[in-house]
C-alpha positions in Angstrom: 0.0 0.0 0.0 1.2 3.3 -1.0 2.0 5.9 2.0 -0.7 8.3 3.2 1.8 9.8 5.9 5.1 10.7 5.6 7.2 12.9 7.5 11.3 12.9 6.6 13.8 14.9 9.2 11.2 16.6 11.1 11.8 18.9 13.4 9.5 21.6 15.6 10.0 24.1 18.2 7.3 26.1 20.1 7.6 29.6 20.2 7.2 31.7 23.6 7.3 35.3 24.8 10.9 34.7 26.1 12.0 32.8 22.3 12.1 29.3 21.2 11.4 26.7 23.6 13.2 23.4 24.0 13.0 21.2 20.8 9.6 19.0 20.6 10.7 17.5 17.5 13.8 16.4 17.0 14.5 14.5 13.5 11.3 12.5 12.9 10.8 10.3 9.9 8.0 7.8 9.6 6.3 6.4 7.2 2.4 5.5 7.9 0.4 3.2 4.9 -2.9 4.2 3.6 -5.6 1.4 5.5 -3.1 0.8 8.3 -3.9 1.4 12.2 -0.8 3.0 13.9 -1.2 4.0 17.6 1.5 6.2 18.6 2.8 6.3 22.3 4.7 8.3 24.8 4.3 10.4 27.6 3.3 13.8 28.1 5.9 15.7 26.5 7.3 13.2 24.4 6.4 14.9 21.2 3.7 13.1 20.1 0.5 15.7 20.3 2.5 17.7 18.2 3.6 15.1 15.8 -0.5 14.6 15.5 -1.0 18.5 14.8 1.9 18.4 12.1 0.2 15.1 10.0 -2.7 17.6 9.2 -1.3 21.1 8.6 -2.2 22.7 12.3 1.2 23.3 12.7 3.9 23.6 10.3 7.6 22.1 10.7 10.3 24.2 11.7 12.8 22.1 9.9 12.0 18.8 7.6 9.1 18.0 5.6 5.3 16.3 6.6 3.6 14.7 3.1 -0.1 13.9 3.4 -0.4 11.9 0.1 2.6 13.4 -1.5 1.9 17.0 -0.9 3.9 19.1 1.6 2.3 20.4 4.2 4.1 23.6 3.8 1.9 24.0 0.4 -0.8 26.6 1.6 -2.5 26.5 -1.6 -3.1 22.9 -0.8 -4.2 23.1 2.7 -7.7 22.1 2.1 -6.8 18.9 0.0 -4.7 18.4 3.1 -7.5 18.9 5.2 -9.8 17.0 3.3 -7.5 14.0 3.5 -6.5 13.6 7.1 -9.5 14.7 9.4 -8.6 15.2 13.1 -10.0 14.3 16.6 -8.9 16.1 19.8 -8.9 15.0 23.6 -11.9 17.3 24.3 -14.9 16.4 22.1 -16.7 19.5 23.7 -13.8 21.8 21.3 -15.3 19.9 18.4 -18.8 20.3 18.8 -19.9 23.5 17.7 -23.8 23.1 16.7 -26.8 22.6 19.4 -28.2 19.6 17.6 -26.5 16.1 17.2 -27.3 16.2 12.8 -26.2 19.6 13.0 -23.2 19.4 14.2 -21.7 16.4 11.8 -23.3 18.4 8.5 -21.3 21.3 9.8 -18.2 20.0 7.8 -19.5 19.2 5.0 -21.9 22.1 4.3 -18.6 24.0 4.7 -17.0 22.2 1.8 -19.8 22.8 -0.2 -21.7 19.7 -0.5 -24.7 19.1 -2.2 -27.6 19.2 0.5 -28.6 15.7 -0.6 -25.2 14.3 -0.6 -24.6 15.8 2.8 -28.2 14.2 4.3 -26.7 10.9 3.3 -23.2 11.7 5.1 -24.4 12.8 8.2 -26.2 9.4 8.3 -24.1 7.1 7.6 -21.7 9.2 9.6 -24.0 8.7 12.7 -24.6 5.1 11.9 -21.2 3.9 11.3 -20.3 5.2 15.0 -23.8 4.2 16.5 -24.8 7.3 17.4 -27.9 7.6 14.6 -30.6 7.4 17.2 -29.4 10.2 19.2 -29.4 12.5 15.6 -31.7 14.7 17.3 -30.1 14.8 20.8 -28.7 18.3 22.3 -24.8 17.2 22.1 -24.8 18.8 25.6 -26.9 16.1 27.4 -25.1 13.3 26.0 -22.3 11.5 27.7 -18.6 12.2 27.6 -17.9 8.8 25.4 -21.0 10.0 22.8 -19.7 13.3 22.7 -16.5 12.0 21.2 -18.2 9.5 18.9 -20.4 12.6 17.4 -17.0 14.3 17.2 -15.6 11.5 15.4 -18.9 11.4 13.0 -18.4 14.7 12.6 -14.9 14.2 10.5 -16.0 10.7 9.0 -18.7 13.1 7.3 -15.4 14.4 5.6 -14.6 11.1 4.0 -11.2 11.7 5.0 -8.8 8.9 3.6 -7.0 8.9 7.4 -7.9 10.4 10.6 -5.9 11.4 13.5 -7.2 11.2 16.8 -5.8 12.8 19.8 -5.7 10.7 23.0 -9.5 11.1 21.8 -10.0 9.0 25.4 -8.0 11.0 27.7 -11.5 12.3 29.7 -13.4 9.3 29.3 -14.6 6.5 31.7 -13.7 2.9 30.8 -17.7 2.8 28.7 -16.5 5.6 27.0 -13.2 4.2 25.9 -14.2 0.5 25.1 -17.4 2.1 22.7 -14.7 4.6 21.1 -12.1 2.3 20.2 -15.1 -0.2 18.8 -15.8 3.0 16.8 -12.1 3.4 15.8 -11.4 -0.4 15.0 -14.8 -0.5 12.8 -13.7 2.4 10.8 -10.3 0.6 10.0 -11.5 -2.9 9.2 -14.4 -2.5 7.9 -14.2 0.9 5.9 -10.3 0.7 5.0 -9.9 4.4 7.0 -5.9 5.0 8.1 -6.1 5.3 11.5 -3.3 7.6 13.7 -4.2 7.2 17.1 -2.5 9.2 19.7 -2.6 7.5 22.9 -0.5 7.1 26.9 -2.7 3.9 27.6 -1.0 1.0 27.0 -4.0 -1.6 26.3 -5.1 1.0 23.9 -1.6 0.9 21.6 -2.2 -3.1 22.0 -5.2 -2.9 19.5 -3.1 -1.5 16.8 -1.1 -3.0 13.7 1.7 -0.9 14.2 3.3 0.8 17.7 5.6 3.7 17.7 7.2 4.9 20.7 8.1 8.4 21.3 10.6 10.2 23.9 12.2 13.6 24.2 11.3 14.2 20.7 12.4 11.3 19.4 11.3 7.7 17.8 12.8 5.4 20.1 10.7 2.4 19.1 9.1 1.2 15.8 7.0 -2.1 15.0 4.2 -4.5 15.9 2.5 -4.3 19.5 4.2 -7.2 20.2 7.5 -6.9 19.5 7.7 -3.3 21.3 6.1 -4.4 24.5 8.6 -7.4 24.0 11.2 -5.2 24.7 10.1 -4.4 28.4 13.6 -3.1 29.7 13.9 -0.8 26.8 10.4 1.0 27.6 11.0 1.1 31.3 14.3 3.4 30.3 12.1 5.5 28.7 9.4 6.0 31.6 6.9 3.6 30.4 5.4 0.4 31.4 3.9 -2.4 29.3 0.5 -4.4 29.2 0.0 -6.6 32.6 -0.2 -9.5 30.7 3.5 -8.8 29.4 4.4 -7.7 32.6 2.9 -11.1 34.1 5.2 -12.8 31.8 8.0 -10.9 31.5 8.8 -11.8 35.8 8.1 -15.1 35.0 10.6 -15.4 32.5 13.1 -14.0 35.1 12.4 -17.2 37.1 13.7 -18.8 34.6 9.9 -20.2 33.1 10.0 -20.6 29.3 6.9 -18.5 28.6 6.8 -16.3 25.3 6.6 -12.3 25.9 3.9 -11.5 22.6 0.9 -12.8 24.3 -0.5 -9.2 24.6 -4.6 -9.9 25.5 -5.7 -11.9 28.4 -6.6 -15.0 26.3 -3.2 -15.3 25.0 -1.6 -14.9 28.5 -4.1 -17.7 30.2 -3.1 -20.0 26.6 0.6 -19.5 26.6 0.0 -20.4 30.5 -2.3 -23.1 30.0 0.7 -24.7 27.4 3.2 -24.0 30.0 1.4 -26.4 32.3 0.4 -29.2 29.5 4.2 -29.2 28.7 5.1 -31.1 31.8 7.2 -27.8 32.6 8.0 -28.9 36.1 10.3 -26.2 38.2 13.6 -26.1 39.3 15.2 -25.4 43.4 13.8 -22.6 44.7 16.1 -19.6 44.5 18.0 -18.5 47.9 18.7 -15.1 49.0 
């Protein structure tokens, strides 16, 4: 697959009254496929919110080059083709919502591109539908909970038909409901619609879900591949201040007592399986260790 996202050398520094802050950026080059689902993670401050702000134009590098489909971000006459191609969803779904009716609010978009009225009726439906939030069409976005909120918000940029969305910790405010029926959403929209998903995340069990895991820190890309072999690496994201899934954790100590159990069994069903095989094995243990 050809790449929707590609940023080569990039670098970006913030601004502030008293000059240029510390570097944010620092070199980044990565390469994300059209139809693929790449979680990126890292602390606060590792760079990644404003990695997410550079994929769609909202901020412009200070040094190296961000390609959405081939054109440079730095192309101001083709910031809306930008726009049109990666849509973007932010931590706080109430910055999104801007309308005082559920329908209202995901035609916004579109009636601002200049859609056809009829063309945008059947958006802002399948919109609603493809992130389950049709019934509540004619809700006050106010009343709804935090978790709908971020699904309208997120119907509000599939209404778009952007090729590849970016979303922004888009679960950072929400309870464990609201982040299960959000990452449904998100999932759906990859699988089943072929959508690029970028999602921006600090929870671990969250970057589990994707194809793809990169790890940011200080600016930097410090870790680059599958779920599973990045969380393999469990000394390598403990130098950079971050922990891995408890199933990985689980196994990872259990290794260190010397029991052959494998480190890429990421959900709870492949932890209890690589377990249960442990045991059918006739894996008996050795002397207990002495202080």
């Amino acid at each position: 697959m050809p790449d929707i996202i590609e940023t080569r050398d990039l670098r970006f520094s913030y601004v502030t009254e008293e000059g240029v802050a510390p570097v944010v950026l620092d070199g980044v080059s990565i390469r994300i496929q059209e139809g693929s689902f790449v979680a990126i993670l890292g602390h606060n401050g590792s760079g990644k919110s404003t990695l997410a702000k550079c994929m769609n134009a909202i901020l412009l590098p200070a040094g190296g080059t961000v390609y959405v489909d081939g054109i440079s971000t730095a192309d101001e006459d083709r910031l809306l083709e930008i726009r049109r191609t990666v849509g973007m969803v932010f931590q706080n779904p109430d910055n999104q919502i801007v309308a005082n009716v559920v329908e209202e609010d995901v035609a916004f978009a579109p009636e601002n591109l200049g859609i056809p009225p009829k063309e945008i009726r059947q958006r802002v439906d399948d919109a609603l539908r493809s992130t389950g939030m049709y019934e509540f069409r004619e809700h006050a976005p106010h009343l709804l909970s935090g978790g709908q909120k971020q699904r309208v918000a997120i119907a509000g940029v599939i209404a778009m038909q952007p090729r590849c969305i970016v979303l922004d910790e888009p679960t950072a405010m929400l309870d464990p409901v609201g982040r299960r029926d959000v990452l449904r959403t998100i999932r759906a929209l990859n699988r089943e619609r072929g959508v690029t998903v970028v999602l921006i995340t600090h929870h671990m069990d969250e970057a589990a879900q994707a194809d793809r895991l990169i790890v940011m820190a200080r600016g930097h890309v410090v870790a680059d591949g599958t779920p599973k072999q990045v969380f393999s690496d469990v000394e390598g994201l403990e130098a950079v201040g971050l922990t891995v899934p408890h199933t990985t954790r689980l196994l990872w100590e259990l290794r260190q007592e010397g029991l052959p159990v494998p480190l890429d069994a990421l959900s709870d069903e492949e932890c209890a399986r690589a377990l249960a095989d442990l045991l059918r094995s006739g894996w008996k243990p050795g002397p207990a260790r002495t202080s």
